[in-house]
SEKE-637637 format. One record per residue (C-alpha): y, z, x. Coordinates in Angstrom, 1 decimal, always signed. Example, Ala and Ser with C-alpha at 12.3 -4.5 7.8 and 13.67 -1.06 7.14 Angstrom:
BEGIN
<py -4.5, pz +7.8, px +12.3>
<py -1.1, pz +7.1, px +13.7>
// end
This chain:
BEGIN
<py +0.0, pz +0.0, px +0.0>
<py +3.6, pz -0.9, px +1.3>
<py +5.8, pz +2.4, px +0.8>
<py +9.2, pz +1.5, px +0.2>
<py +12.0, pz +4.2, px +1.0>
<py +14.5, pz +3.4, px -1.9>
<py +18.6, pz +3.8, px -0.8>
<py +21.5, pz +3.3, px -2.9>
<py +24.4, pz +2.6, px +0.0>
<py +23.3, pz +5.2, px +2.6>
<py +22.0, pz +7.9, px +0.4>
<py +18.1, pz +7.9, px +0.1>
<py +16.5, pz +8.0, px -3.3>
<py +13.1, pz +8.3, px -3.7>
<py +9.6, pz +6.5, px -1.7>
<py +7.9, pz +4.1, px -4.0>
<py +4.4, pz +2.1, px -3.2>
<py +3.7, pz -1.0, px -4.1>
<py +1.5, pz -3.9, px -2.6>
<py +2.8, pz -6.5, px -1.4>
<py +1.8, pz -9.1, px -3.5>
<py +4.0, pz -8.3, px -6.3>
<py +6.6, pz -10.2, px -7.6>
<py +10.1, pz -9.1, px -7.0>
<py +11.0, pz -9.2, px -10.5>
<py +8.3, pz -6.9, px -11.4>
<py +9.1, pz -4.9, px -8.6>
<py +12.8, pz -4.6, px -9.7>
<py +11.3, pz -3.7, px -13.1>
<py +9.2, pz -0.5, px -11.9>
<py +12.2, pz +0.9, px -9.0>
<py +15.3, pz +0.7, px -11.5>
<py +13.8, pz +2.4, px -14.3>
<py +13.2, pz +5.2, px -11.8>
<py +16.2, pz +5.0, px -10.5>
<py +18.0, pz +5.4, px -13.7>
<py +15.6, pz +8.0, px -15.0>
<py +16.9, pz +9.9, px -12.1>
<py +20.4, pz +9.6, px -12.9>
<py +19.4, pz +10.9, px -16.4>
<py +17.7, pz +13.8, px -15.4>
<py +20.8, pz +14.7, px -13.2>
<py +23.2, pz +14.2, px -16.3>
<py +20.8, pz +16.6, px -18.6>
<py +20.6, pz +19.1, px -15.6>
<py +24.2, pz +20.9, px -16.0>
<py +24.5, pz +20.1, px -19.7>
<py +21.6, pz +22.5, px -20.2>
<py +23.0, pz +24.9, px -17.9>
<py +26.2, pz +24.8, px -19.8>
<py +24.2, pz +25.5, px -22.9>
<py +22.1, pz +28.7, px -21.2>
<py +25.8, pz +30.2, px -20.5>
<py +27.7, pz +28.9, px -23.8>
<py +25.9, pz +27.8, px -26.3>
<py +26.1, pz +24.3, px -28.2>
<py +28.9, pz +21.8, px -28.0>
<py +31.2, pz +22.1, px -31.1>
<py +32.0, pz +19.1, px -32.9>
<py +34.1, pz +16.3, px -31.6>
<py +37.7, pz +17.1, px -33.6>
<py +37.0, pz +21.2, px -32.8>
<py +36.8, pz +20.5, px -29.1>
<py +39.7, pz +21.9, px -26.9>
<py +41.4, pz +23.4, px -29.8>
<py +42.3, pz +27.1, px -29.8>
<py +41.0, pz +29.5, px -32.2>
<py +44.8, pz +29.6, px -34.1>
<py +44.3, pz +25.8, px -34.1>
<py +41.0, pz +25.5, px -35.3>
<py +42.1, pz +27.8, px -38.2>
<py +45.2, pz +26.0, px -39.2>
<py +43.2, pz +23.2, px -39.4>
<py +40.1, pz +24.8, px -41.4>
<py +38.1, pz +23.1, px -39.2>
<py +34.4, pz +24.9, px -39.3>
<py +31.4, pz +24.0, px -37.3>
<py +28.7, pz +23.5, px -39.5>
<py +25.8, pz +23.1, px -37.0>
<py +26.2, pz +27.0, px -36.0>
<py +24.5, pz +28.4, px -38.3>
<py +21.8, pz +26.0, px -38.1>
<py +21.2, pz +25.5, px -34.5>
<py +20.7, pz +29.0, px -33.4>
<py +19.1, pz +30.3, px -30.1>
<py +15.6, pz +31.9, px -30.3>
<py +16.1, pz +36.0, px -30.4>
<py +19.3, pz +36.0, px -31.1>
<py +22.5, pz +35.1, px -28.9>
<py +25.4, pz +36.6, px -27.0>
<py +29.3, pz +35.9, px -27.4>
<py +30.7, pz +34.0, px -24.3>
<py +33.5, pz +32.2, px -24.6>
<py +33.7, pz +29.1, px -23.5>
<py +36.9, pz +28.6, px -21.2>
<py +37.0, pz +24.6, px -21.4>
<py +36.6, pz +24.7, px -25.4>
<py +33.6, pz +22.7, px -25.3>
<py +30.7, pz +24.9, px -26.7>
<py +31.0, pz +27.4, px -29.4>
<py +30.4, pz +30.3, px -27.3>
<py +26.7, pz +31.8, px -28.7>
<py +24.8, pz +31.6, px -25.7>
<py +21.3, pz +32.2, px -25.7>
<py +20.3, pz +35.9, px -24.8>
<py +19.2, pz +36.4, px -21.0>
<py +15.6, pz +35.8, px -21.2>
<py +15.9, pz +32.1, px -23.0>
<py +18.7, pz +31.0, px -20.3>
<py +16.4, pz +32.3, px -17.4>
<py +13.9, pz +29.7, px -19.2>
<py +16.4, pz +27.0, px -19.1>
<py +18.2, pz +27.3, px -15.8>
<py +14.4, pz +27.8, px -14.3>
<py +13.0, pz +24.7, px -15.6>
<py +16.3, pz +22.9, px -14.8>
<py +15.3, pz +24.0, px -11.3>
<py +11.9, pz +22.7, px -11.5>
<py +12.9, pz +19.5, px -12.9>
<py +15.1, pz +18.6, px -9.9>
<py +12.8, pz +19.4, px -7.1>
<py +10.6, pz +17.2, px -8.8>
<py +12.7, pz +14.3, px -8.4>
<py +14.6, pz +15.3, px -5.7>
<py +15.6, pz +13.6, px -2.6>
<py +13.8, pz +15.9, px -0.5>
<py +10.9, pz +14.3, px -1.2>
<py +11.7, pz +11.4, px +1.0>
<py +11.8, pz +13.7, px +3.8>
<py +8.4, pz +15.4, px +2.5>
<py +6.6, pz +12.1, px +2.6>
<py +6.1, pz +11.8, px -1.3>
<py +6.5, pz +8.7, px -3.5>
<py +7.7, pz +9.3, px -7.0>
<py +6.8, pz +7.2, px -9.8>
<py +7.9, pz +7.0, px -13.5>
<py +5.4, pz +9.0, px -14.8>
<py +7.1, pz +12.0, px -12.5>
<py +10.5, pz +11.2, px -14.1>
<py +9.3, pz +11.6, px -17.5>
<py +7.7, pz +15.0, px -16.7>
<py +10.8, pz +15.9, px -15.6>
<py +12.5, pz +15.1, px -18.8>
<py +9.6, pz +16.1, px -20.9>
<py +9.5, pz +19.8, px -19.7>
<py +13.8, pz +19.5, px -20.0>
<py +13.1, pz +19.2, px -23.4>
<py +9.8, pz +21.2, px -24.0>
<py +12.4, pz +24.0, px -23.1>
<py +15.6, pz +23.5, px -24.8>
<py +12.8, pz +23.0, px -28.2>
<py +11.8, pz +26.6, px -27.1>
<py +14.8, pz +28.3, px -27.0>
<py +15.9, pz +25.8, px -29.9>
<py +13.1, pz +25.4, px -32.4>
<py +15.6, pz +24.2, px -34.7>
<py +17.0, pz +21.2, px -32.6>
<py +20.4, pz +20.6, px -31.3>
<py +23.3, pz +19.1, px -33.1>
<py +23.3, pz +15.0, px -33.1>
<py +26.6, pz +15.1, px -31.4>
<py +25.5, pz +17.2, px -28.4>
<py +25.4, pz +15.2, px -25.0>
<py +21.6, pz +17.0, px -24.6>
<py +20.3, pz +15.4, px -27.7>
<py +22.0, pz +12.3, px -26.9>
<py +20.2, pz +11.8, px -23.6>
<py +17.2, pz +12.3, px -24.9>
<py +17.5, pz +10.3, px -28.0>
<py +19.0, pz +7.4, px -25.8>
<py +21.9, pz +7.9, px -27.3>
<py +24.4, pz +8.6, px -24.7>
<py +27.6, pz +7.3, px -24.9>
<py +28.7, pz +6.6, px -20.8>
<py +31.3, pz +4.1, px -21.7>
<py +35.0, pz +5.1, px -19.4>
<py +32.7, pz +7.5, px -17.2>
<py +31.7, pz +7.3, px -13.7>
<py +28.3, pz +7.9, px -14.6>
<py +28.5, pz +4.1, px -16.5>
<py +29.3, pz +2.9, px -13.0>
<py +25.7, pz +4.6, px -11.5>
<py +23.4, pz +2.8, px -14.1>
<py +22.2, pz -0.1, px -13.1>
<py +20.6, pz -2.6, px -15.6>
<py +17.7, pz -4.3, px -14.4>
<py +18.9, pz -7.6, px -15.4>
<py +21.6, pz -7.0, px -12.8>
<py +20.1, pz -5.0, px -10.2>
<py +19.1, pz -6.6, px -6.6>
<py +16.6, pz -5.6, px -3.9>
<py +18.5, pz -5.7, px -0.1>
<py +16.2, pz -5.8, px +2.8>
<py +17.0, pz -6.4, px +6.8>
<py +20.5, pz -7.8, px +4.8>
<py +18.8, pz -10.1, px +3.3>
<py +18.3, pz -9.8, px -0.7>
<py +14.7, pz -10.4, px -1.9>
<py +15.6, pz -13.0, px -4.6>
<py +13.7, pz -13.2, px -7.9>
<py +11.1, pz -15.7, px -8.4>
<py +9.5, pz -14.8, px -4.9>
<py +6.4, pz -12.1, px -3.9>
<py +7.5, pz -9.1, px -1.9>
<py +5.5, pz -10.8, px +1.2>
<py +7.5, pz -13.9, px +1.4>
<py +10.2, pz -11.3, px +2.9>
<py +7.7, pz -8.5, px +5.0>
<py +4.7, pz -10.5, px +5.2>
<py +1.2, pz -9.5, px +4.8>
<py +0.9, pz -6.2, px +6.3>
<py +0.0, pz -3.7, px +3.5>
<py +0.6, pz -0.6, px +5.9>
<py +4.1, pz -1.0, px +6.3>
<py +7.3, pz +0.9, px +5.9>
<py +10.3, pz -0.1, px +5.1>
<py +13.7, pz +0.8, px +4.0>
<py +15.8, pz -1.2, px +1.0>
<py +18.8, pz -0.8, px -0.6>
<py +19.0, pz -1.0, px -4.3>
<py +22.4, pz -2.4, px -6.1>
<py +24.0, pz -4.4, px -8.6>
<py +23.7, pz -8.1, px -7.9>
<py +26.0, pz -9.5, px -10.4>
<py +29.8, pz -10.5, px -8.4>
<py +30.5, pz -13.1, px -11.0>
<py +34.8, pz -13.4, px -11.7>
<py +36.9, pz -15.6, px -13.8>
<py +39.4, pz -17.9, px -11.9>
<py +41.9, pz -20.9, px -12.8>
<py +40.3, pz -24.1, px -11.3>
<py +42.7, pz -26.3, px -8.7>
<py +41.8, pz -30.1, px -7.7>
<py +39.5, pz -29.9, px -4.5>
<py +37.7, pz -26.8, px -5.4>
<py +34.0, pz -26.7, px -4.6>
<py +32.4, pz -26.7, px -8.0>
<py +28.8, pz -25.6, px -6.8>
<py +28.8, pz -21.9, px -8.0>
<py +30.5, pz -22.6, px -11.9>
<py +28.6, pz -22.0, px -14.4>
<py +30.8, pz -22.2, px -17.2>
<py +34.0, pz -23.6, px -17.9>
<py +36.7, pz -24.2, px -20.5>
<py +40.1, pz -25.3, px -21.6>
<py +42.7, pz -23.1, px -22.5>
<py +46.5, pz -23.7, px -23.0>
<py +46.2, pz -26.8, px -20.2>
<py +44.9, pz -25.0, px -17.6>
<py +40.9, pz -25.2, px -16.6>
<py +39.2, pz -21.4, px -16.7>
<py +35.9, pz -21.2, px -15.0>
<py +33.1, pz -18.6, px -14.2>
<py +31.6, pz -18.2, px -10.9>
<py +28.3, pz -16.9, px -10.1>
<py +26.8, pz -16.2, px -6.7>
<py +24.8, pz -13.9, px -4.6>
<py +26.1, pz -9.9, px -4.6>
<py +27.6, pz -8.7, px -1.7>
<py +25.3, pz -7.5, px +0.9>
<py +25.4, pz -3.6, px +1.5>
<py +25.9, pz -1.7, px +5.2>
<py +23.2, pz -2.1, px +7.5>
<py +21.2, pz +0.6, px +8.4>
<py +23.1, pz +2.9, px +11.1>
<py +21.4, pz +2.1, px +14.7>
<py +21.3, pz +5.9, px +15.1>
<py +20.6, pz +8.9, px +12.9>
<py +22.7, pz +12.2, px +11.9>
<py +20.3, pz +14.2, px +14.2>
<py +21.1, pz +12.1, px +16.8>
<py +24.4, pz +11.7, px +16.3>
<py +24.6, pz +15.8, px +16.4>
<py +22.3, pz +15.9, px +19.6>
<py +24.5, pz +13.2, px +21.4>
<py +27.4, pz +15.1, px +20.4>
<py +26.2, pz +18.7, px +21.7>
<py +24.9, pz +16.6, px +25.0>
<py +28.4, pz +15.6, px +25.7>
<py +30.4, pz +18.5, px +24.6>
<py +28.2, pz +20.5, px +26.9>
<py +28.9, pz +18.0, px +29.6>
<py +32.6, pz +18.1, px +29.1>
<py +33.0, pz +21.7, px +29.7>
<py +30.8, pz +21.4, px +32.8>
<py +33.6, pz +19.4, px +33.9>
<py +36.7, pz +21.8, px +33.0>
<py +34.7, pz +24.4, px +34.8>
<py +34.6, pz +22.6, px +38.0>
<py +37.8, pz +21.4, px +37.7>
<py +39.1, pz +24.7, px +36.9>
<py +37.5, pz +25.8, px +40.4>
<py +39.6, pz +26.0, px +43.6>
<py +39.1, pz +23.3, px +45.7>
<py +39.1, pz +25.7, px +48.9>
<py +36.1, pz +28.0, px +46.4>
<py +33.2, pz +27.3, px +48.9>
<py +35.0, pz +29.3, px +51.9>
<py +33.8, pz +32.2, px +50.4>
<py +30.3, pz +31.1, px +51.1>
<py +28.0, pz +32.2, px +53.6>
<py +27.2, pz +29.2, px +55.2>
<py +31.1, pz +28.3, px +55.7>
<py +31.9, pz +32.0, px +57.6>
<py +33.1, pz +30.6, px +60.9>
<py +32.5, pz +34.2, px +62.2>
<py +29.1, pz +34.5, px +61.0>
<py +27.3, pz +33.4, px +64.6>
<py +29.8, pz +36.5, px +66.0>
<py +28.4, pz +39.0, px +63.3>
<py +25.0, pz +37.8, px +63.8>
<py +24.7, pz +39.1, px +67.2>
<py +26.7, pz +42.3, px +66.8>
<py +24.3, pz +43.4, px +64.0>
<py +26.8, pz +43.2, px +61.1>
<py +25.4, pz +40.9, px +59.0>
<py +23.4, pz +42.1, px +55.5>
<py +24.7, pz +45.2, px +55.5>
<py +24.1, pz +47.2, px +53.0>
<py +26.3, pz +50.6, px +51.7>
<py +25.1, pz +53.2, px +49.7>
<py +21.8, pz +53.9, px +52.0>
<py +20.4, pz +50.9, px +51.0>
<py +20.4, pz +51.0, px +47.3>
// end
């Protein structure tokens, strides 16, 4: 099996194997599910600690307000009463005016913030270091205990407008968020190796060859750099794919390759930080011998112009203190 070591830019993701006889499209089609599932998994995460510390998320038009407002407004949150934490709940505020404040008590947020826990490790990037592939079935765990324990602590389900519920319903609304600009769909995504992308249409070999015991590193992006443009006589016309009129002037779409990501850096962090210790310990070798007199090796033995002198009179190696 080849194992792949999955990056996004220079930040490592997660090992996958594969053979290499499989297509790229069907390669792209197992890694970005994963890859997204991951993303998911890390949007749940601090939603559900949120809810352990303070409670569910109030309705949309009661969020931010104060409690004066939300009273001048008789504005009432009907999914309080019915989305209630298993053995009761405690008052805490929430400061951001998000939640409603009825946390669940401490032995039902211990549940949730550990299973949060072990939902990350189990997707986490330290498994690259630890030699472990993940595959899809290890993201769905992940999200499958997530919600095996917010359906403990909330046997009566979550409200429909909760960001929790949402993400596992598929619901999520990312638009106007930096998370939208994580996702990649797998119509768009591309497959980098060596700075080369592994085009569609082609088996994983065509690119690192037959070998089935081989490592290797790729970087996993969007492919689409398609933009609009106003066409001008002389223009090469070989990347438009669609074209029309509009108040006299030409408008046309280009599509080509993505842009190829950064190469791989030559050295590593470690080595970087062991080069860097090497040479700051050389450098103050250097201010200490420059910090030494030049005249410094007079006080040696071996530069004593009196030494032959002492030598015969008996004064050399002497000793006070009777020899201790």
């Amino acid at each position: 099996m080849v194992k792949l070591h999955i990056k996004k830019g220079d930040e490592s993701q997660f090992l996958f194997d594969t053979t290499v006889e499989i297509a790229i499209e069907d390669l792209l089609a197992e890694i970005v599910p994963i890859y997204n599932g991951r993303l998911k998994v890390h949007r749940i995460c601090p939603e559900i600690e949120e809810l352990a510390d303070v409670g569910i998320t109030l309705p949309p038009n009661m969020q931010g307000l104060t409690d004066d407002q939300i009273e001048d407004l008789h504005l009432r949150d009907e999914w309080a009463d019915k989305c209630v934490p298993s053995g009761g709940h405690t008052c805490k505020k929430d400061k951001m005016g998000r939640r409603n404040g009825m946390a669940p008590n401490e032995k039902m947020a211990e549940l949730l913030k550990k299973t949060i826990k072990e939902a990350k490790d189990m997707i986490s990037k330290k498994n690259v270091v630890a030699n472990k592939e993940l595959t899809y079935s290890n993201v769905k765990e992940a999200l499958d205990i997530l919600r095996g324990a917010v359906m403990i602590v909330y046997p009566m389900g979550l409200p429909p407008h909760d960001p929790i519920k949402m993400e596992f319903d598929n619901e999520e609304d990312l638009a106007g968020t930096q998370a939208s600009l994580e996702v990649i769909e797998p119509d768009a995504a591309s497959l980098w190796w060596a700075g080369k992308e592994m085009v569609r249409g082609k088996k994983l070999c065509d690119f690192v060859g037959k070998n089935e015991k081989t490592k290797i590193v790729c970087k996993l992006q969007k492919g689409d750099s398609s933009f609009m443009g106003v066409y001008s006589v002389g223009m090469n016309l070989k990347h438009i794919t669609a074209a029309h009129s509009e108040q006299n002037e030409i408008l046309f779409k280009i599509e080509g390759p993505g842009r190829a990501p950064g190469r791989e850096a030559v050295i590593s962090d470690e080595e970087k930080k062991a080069m860097m210790a090497y040479y700051y310990k050389k450098q103050e070798e250097m201010k200490k011998l420059d910090a030494d007199a030049e005249d410094a090796y007079l006080d040696s033995q071996w530069a004593d112009s009196q030494a032959l002198k002492k030598q015969f009179q008996g004064l050399t190696n002497i000793k006070w203190g009777g020899g201790k």
